[in-house]
N, C-alpha and C positions, 0 to 999 in steps of 0.2 A: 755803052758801059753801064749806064742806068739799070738797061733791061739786063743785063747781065747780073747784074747786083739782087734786082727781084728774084730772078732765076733761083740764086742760091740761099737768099733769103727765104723762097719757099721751100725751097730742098733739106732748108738746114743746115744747110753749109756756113755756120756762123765766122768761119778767120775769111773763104773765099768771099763771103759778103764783104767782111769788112775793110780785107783790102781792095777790091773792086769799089767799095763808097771812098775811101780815101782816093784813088787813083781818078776817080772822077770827079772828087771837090779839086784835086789838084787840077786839072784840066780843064778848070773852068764850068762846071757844066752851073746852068740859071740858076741864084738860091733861088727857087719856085716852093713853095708850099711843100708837094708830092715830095721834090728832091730831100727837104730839111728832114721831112720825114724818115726817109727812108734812109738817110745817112744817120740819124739819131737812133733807129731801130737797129740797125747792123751795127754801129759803135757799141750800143748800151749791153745787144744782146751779146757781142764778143766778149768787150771789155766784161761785162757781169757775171757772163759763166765760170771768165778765170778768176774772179776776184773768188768768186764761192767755191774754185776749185782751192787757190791760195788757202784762202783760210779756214775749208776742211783739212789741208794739210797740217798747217798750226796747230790744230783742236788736237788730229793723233799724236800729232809732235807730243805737245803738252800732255798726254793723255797717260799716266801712270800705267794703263789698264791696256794701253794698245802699244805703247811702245816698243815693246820687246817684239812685237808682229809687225810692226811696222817699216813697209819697203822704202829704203830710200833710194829709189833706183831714180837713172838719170831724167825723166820726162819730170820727177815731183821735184828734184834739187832744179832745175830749168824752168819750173812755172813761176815761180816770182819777176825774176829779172827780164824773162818774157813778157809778162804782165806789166811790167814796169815801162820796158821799154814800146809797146805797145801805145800804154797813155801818152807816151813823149811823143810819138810819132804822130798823135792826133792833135795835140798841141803843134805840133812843126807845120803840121800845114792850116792848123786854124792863121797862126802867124801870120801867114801869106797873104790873111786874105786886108784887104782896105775896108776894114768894119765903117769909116769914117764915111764910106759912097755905100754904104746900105743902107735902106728903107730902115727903120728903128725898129721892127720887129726882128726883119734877120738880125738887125745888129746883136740885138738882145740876145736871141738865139743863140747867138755865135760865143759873145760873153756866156751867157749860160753854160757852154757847151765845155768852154775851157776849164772855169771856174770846177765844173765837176770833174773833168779830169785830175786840176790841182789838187781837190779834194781827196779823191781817192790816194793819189801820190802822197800825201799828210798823212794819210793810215802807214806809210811806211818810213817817213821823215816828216817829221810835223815842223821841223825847226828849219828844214827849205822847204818846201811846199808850200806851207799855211800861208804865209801871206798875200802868196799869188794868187791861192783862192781865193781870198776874204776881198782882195782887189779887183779882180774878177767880178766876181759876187755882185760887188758895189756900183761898178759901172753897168751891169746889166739892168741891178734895180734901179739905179737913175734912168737910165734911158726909160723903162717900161712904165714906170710910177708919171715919168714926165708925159710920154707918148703914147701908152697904150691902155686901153679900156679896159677899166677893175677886173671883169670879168673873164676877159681875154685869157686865152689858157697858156701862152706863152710865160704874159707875166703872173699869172697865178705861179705854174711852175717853178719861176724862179724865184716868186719866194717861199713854196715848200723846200725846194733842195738848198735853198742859203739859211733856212732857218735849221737844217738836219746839221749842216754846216757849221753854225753855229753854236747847236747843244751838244754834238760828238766832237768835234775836231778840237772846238777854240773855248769848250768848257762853259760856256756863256748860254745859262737856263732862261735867264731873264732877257736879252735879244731875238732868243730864240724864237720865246714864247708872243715879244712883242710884234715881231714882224708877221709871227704865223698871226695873231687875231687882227690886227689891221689890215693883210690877204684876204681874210674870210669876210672879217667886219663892211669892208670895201668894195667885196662882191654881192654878198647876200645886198647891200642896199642896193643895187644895180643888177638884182636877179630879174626883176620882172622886162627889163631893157635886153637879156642875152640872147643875142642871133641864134637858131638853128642850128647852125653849121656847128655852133664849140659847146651848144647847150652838154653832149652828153661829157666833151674831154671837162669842157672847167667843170661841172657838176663832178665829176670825178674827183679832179682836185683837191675842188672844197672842201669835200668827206675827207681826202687825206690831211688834209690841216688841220680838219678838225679834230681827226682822229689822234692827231702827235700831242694837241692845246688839252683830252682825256688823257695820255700819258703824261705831259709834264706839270699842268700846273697841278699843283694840290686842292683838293676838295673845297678845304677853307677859304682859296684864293682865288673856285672860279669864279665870283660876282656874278656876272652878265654874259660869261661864254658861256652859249649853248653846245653843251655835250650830250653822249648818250650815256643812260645811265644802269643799263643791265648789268645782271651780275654775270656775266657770261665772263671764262677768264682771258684777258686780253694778250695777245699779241704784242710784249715792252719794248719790239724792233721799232724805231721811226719808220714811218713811210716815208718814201720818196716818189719823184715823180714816176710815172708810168710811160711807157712807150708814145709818144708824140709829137708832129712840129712844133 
């Protein structure tokens, strides 16, 4: 089922990947390293395509200019509640799993993994969602802050996407901002200690956190974060994380 998931993962087949990774977390197969991977790649790349399908539709919805052209035929009224129940579905079998007999990185993982599904669910009901994810969120960052090394890209990860978390969803600039520079802060000390193997994923990271800490704090307010400081014009989307275990 693994090699099946690769399969369509390379083909592009983003929904056959992604219900071949679910049907294989339900099944038991090892969280090993490869697996987390490749389950997080096929969720993110499904789940992400319709979220940016959704809400290209929204945009013509609202679009003065395109409305009158704009098709509502049945596959664009059926991509939300698709999309919706989609997330739910990756929630139902996170569920399943006994986070409490995994090593703290899956466990992390695994919160991680939920927390972002709740997430996205909040962009369509913030008033049931939200708190799942903020809960989520919390115990992933306990466990990683407790168990896992600054630099480690799992917990870097989670706290780029609980800080995106906290300055889109739950309106909180100042959590936002705090958790992203104590991520960065607590790695760069611990850059010259990072393994081989995560040097390029957390290096990645860090650029993203730092990159959100340029978008929200204000000029006056960054003291001591190192940002970049061209005039080039930015990008005012957060990052989030990128495709990895």
């Amino acid at each position: 089922m693994v090699k099946m998931t690769k399969e369509w993962e390379r083909e592009g087949k983003e929904r056959d990947a992604f219900i071949s990774s679910l049907a294989a977390l339900e099944k038991g197969t090892p969280f090993t390293v490869e697996f987390r991977y490749l389950l997080s790649a096929s969720v993110k790349s499904y789940i992400g395509s319709n979220r940016g399908a959704v809400r290209e539709q929204k945009e013509k919805k609202d679009n003065p200019d395109t409305i009158q052209k704009f098709d509502y035929n049945e596959t664009a009224i059926n991509l939300q509640p698709n999309l919706i129940g989609s997330m739910l579905a990756v929630i139902e079998k996170l569920d399943k799993i006994d986070l409490s007999a995994c090593d703290p990185e899956t466990a992390a993982f695994f919160y991680k993994m939920k927390a972002d599904q709740y997430r996205y669910l909040s962009e369509f009901d913030k008033k049931k969602y939200a708190e799942d994810a903020r809960r989520n969120y919390e115990k992933a960052i306990n466990i990683s802050d407790t168990h896992l090394y600054p630099t480690n890209p799992v917990r870097l990860g989670i706290s780029l996407n609980a800080s995106v978390f906290y300055y889109e969803i739950m309106d909180q600039p100042i959590k936002a901002c705090e958790l992203s520079k104590k991520a960065f802060d607590d790695s760069i000390a611990k850059l010259d200690d990072m393994s081989e193997d995560s040097y390029k994923d957390s290096t990645l990271i860090m650029q993203l956190l730092r990159d959100n800490l340029t978008l929200w704090i204000p000029e006056d307010d960054e003291e001591d974060v190192e940002v970049n400081k061209d005039t080039t014009p930015k990008d005012t989307t957060p990052k989030q994380e990128e495709l990895q275990p």
